[in-house]
Residue frames relative to the residue before (quaternion, step in Angstrom):
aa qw qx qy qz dx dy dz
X 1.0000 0.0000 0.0000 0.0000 0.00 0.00 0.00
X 0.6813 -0.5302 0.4297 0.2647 3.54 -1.23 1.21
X 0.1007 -0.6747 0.6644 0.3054 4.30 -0.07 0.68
X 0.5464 0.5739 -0.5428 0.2783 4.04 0.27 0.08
X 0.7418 0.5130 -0.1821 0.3918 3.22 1.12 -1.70
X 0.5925 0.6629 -0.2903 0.3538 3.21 1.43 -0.76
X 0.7598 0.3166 -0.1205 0.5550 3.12 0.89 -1.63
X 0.5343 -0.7096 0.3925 0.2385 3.90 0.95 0.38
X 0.4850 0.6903 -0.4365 0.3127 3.28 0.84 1.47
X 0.3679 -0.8363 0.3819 0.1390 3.05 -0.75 1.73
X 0.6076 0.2704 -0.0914 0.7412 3.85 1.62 -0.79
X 0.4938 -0.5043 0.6979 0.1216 3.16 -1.84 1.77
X 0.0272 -0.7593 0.6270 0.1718 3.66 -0.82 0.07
X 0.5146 -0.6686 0.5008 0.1934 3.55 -0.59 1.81
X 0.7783 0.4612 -0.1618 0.3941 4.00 0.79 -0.95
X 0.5521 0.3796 -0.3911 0.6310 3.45 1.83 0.22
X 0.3559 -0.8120 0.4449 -0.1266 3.05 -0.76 1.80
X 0.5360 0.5753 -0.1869 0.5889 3.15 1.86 -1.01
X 0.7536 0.4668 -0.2704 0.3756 3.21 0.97 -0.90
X 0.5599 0.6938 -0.1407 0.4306 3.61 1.43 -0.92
X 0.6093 0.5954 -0.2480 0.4612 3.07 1.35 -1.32
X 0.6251 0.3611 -0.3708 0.5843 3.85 0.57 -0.63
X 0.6616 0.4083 -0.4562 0.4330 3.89 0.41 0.42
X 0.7536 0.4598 -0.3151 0.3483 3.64 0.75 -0.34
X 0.3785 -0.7902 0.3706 0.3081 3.62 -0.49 0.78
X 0.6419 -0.5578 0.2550 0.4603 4.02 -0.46 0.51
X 0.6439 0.4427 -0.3388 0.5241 3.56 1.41 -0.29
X 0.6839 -0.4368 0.3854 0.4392 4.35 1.25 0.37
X 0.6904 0.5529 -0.3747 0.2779 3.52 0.77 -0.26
X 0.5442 -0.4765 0.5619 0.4013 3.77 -0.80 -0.27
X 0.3532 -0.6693 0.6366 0.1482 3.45 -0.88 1.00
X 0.4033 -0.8448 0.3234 0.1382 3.26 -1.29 0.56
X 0.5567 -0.6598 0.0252 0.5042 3.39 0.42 0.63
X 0.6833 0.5400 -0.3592 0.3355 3.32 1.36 -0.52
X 0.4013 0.6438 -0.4160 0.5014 3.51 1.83 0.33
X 0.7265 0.4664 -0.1154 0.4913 3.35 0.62 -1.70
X 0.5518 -0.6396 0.4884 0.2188 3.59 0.02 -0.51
X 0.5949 0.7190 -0.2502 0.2581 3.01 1.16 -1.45
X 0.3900 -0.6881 0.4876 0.3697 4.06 -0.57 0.78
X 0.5919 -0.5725 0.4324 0.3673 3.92 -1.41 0.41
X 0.5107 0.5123 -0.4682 0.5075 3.92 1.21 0.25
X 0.6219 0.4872 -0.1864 0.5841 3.72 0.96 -0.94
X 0.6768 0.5126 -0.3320 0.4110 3.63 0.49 -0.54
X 0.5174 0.4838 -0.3608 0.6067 3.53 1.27 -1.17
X 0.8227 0.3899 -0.3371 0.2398 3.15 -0.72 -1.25
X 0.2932 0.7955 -0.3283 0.4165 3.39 2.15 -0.90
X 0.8635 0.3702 -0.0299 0.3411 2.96 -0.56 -2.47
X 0.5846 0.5688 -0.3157 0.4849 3.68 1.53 -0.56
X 0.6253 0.5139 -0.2939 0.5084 3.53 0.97 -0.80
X 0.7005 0.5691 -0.1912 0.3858 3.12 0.74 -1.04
X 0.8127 0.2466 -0.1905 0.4925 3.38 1.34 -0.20
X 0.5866 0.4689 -0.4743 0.4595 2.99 1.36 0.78
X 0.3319 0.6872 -0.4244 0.4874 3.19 1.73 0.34
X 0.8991 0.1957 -0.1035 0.3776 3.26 0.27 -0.85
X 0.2281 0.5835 -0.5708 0.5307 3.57 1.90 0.66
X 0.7240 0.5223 -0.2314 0.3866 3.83 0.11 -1.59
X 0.4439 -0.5670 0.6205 0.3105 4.06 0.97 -0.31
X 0.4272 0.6492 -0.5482 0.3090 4.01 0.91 0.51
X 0.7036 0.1539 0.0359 0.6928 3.62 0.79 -0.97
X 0.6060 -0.6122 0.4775 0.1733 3.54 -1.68 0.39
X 0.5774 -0.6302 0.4258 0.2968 3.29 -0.85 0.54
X 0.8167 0.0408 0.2090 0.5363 3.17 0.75 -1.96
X 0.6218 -0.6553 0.2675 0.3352 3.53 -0.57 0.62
X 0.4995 0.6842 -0.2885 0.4462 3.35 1.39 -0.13
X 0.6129 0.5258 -0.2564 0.5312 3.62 1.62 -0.34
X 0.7472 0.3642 -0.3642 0.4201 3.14 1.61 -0.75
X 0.3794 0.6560 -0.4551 0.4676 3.58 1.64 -0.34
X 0.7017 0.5203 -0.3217 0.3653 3.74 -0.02 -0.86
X 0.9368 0.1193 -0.0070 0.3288 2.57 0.13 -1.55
X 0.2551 -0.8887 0.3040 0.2297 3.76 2.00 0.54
X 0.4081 0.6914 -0.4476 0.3937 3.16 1.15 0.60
X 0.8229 0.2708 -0.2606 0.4260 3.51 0.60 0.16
X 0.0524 -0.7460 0.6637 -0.0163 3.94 -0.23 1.48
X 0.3026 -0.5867 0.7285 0.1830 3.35 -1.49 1.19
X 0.9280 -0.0333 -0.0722 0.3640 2.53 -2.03 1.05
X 0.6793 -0.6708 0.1876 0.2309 3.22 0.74 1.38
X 0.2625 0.7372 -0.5598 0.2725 3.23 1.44 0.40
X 0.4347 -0.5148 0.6600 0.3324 3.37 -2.30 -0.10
X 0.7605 -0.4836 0.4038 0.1574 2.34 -1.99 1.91
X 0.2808 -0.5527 0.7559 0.2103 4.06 -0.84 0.95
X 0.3245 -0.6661 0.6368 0.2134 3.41 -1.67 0.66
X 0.5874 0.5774 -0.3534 0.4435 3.65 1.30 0.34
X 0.5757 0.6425 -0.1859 0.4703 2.82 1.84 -0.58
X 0.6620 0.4000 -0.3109 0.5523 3.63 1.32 -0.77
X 0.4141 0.6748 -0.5920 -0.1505 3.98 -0.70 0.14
X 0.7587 -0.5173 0.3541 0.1769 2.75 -1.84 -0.41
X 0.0856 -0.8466 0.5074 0.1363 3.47 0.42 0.95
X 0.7723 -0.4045 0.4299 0.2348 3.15 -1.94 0.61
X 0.5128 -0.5915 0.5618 0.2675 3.90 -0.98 0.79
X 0.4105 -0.7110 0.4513 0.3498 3.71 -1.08 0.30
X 0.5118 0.7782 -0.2701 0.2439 2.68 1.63 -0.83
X 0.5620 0.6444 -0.3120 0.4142 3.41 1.47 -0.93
X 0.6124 -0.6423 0.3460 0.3046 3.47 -1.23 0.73
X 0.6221 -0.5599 0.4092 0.3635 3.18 -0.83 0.89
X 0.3997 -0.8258 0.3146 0.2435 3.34 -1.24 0.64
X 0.5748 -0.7315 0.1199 0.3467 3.63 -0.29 0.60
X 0.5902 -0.5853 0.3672 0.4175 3.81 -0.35 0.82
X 0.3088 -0.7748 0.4523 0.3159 3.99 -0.41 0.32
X 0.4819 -0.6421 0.4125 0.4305 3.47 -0.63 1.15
X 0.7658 -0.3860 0.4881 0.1624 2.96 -2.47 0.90
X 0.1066 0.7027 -0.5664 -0.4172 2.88 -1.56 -0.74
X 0.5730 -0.6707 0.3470 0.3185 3.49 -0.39 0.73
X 0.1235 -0.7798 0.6128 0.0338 3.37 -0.56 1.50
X 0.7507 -0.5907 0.2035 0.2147 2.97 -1.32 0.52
X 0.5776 0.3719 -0.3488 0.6374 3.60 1.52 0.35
X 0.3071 0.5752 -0.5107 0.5603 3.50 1.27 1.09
X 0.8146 0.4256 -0.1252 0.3736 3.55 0.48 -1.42
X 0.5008 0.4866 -0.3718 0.6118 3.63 1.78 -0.66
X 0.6742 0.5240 -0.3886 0.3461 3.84 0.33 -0.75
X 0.5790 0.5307 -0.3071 0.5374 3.41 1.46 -1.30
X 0.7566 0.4830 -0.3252 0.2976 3.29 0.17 -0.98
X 0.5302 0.5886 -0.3199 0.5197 3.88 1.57 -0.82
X 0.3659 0.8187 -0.2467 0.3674 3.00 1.01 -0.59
X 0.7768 0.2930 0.1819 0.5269 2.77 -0.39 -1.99
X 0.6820 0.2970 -0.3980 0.5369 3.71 0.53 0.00
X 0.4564 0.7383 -0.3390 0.3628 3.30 0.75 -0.51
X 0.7478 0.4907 0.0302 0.4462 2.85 1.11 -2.41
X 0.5980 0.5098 -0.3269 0.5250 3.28 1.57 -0.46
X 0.8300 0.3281 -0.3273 0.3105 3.21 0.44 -0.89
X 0.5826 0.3360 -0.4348 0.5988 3.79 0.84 0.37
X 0.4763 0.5272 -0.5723 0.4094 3.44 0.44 0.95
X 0.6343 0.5630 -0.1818 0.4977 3.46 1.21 -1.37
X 0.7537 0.3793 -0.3595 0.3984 3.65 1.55 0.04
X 0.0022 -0.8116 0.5361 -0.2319 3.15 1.45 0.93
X 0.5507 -0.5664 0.5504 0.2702 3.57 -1.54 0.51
X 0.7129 -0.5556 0.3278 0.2750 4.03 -0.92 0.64
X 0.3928 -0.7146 0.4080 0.4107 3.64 0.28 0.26
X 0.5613 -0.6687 0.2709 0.4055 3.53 -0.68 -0.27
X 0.5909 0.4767 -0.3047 0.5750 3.23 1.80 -0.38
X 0.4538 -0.6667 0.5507 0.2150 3.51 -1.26 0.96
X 0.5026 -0.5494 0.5683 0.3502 2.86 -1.35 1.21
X 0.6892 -0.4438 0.4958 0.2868 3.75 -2.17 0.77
X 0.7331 0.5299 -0.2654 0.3337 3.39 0.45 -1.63
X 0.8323 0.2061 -0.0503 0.5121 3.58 1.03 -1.22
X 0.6054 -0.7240 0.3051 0.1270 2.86 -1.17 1.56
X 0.5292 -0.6697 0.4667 0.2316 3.67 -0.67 1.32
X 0.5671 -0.5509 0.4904 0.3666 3.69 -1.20 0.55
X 0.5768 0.5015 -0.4752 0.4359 3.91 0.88 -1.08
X 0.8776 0.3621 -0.1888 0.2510 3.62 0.44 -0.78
X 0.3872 -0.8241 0.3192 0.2628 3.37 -0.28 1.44
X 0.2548 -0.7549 0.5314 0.2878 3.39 -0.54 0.12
Protein backbone atom coordinates (compact mmCIF):
# COMPACT_ATOMS: atom_id res chain seq x y z
CA UNK A 1 0.00 0.00 0.00
CA UNK A 2 1.05 3.60 -1.21
CA UNK A 3 2.59 5.41 2.43
CA UNK A 4 1.16 8.62 0.44
CA UNK A 5 -2.35 7.23 -0.05
CA UNK A 6 -2.40 5.87 3.27
CA UNK A 7 -1.49 8.74 5.30
CA UNK A 8 -3.61 11.14 2.85
CA UNK A 9 -1.17 13.23 1.06
CA UNK A 10 -2.10 15.31 -1.71
CA UNK A 11 1.53 17.45 -2.30
CA UNK A 12 5.13 15.58 -2.06
CA UNK A 13 6.97 18.34 -0.32
CA UNK A 14 10.56 18.75 -2.10
CA UNK A 15 11.77 20.54 1.48
CA UNK A 16 10.92 17.48 3.76
CA UNK A 17 14.11 15.78 3.51
CA UNK A 18 13.42 13.23 6.23
CA UNK A 19 10.77 12.26 4.20
CA UNK A 20 12.67 11.68 0.74
CA UNK A 21 15.35 9.89 2.37
CA UNK A 22 13.34 6.51 2.52
CA UNK A 23 13.17 7.16 -1.35
CA UNK A 24 16.82 7.38 -2.13
CA UNK A 25 18.93 4.33 -2.58
CA UNK A 26 22.48 4.29 -0.57
CA UNK A 27 24.23 4.63 -3.96
CA UNK A 28 21.89 8.44 -4.73
CA UNK A 29 19.39 6.84 -6.77
CA UNK A 30 15.53 6.89 -6.59
CA UNK A 31 14.18 3.65 -5.43
CA UNK A 32 11.74 2.04 -7.46
CA UNK A 33 8.34 1.67 -6.88
CA UNK A 34 8.14 -1.94 -6.64
CA UNK A 35 10.77 -1.63 -3.69
CA UNK A 36 9.01 1.39 -2.16
CA UNK A 37 5.47 0.64 -2.43
CA UNK A 38 4.60 3.90 -3.48
CA UNK A 39 1.48 4.07 -6.25
CA UNK A 40 2.63 5.55 -10.00
CA UNK A 41 0.37 8.88 -9.18
CA UNK A 42 2.61 9.31 -5.95
CA UNK A 43 5.66 8.18 -7.73
CA UNK A 44 5.49 11.11 -10.36
CA UNK A 45 4.87 13.60 -8.04
CA UNK A 46 7.65 11.45 -5.88
CA UNK A 47 10.43 11.57 -8.61
CA UNK A 48 9.47 15.44 -9.18
CA UNK A 49 10.15 16.31 -5.61
CA UNK A 50 12.96 14.46 -5.66
CA UNK A 51 14.63 16.49 -8.18
CA UNK A 52 14.00 19.62 -7.10
CA UNK A 53 15.51 18.50 -3.98
CA UNK A 54 18.54 18.03 -5.40
CA UNK A 55 18.52 21.07 -8.15
CA UNK A 56 18.40 23.20 -4.59
CA UNK A 57 21.72 21.19 -3.02
CA UNK A 58 18.81 19.47 -0.63
CA UNK A 59 19.88 15.87 -1.34
CA UNK A 60 22.95 14.72 -3.53
CA UNK A 61 23.35 13.97 -6.87
CA UNK A 62 25.83 11.09 -6.68
CA UNK A 63 27.04 8.97 -4.00
CA UNK A 64 30.36 10.42 -3.75
CA UNK A 65 28.79 13.55 -1.86
CA UNK A 66 27.44 11.17 0.49
CA UNK A 67 30.87 9.26 0.98
CA UNK A 68 32.57 12.64 1.64
CA UNK A 69 30.68 14.30 3.28
CA UNK A 70 28.64 11.39 5.68
CA UNK A 71 26.11 13.60 6.24
CA UNK A 72 23.53 11.97 4.39
CA UNK A 73 22.05 8.19 5.56
CA UNK A 74 19.15 6.86 3.38
CA UNK A 75 16.41 5.61 4.97
CA UNK A 76 17.91 6.19 8.17
CA UNK A 77 20.22 3.48 8.25
CA UNK A 78 23.71 3.52 10.37
CA UNK A 79 26.55 5.23 8.91
CA UNK A 80 29.14 2.13 7.59
CA UNK A 81 32.56 3.40 8.83
CA UNK A 82 33.93 2.21 5.40
CA UNK A 83 31.55 4.19 3.95
CA UNK A 84 32.78 7.65 5.39
CA UNK A 85 36.49 8.38 3.94
CA UNK A 86 38.76 10.82 3.72
CA UNK A 87 39.65 12.36 0.56
CA UNK A 88 42.79 14.21 -0.30
CA UNK A 89 42.93 18.31 -0.06
CA UNK A 90 43.08 20.07 -3.51
CA UNK A 91 45.38 22.04 -2.35
CA UNK A 92 48.10 19.38 -2.76
CA UNK A 93 50.28 19.51 -5.82
CA UNK A 94 49.13 18.26 -8.77
CA UNK A 95 50.39 14.99 -9.71
CA UNK A 96 53.23 14.36 -11.97
CA UNK A 97 52.78 13.19 -15.68
CA UNK A 98 54.82 9.73 -15.93
CA UNK A 99 58.00 10.04 -17.82
CA UNK A 100 58.09 9.16 -21.68
CA UNK A 101 60.20 7.20 -23.39
CA UNK A 102 61.81 8.67 -26.24
CA UNK A 103 61.05 7.01 -29.49
CA UNK A 104 62.85 7.37 -32.22
CA UNK A 105 61.14 10.29 -34.22
CA UNK A 106 61.64 11.99 -30.77
CA UNK A 107 65.43 11.82 -31.47
CA UNK A 108 65.25 12.91 -35.42
CA UNK A 109 63.20 15.97 -34.07
CA UNK A 110 65.93 16.55 -31.30
CA UNK A 111 68.47 16.21 -33.60
CA UNK A 112 66.81 19.02 -36.35
CA UNK A 113 66.91 20.81 -33.68
CA UNK A 114 70.23 21.09 -32.85
CA UNK A 115 71.25 21.51 -36.43
CA UNK A 116 68.99 24.04 -36.84
CA UNK A 117 70.53 25.58 -33.62
CA UNK A 118 73.87 25.26 -35.12
CA UNK A 119 73.34 26.86 -38.03
CA UNK A 120 72.08 30.32 -36.76
CA UNK A 121 74.68 29.92 -34.31
CA UNK A 122 77.44 29.97 -37.07
CA UNK A 123 75.69 33.43 -37.88
CA UNK A 124 77.00 35.03 -34.94
CA UNK A 125 78.74 38.47 -35.61
CA UNK A 126 82.88 38.27 -36.16
CA UNK A 127 84.83 38.39 -33.07
CA UNK A 128 86.86 41.34 -32.61
CA UNK A 129 90.26 39.92 -33.12
CA UNK A 130 91.14 38.99 -36.76
CA UNK A 131 91.61 35.77 -37.69
CA UNK A 132 95.89 35.32 -38.63
CA UNK A 133 95.15 33.65 -41.95
CA UNK A 134 93.04 36.62 -43.41
CA UNK A 135 94.16 39.81 -44.10
CA UNK A 136 92.86 42.90 -41.98
CA UNK A 137 91.44 46.05 -43.84
CA UNK A 138 94.40 48.30 -41.99
CA UNK A 139 96.64 46.21 -44.12
CA UNK A 140 97.16 46.83 -47.70
CA UNK A 141 97.83 44.13 -49.72
Amino acid sequence: MCPFCVNKVHTIDYKEISQLRRFISDRGRMEPRRKTGVCAKHQRALSVALKRARHIALLPYTPEHIRVTGAFTPREAPVREHAVREQPHREQAPKEAPAREESPQDEAVAAAEEAVDRKEGSAEPPSEQPLQDQPTEEQPE
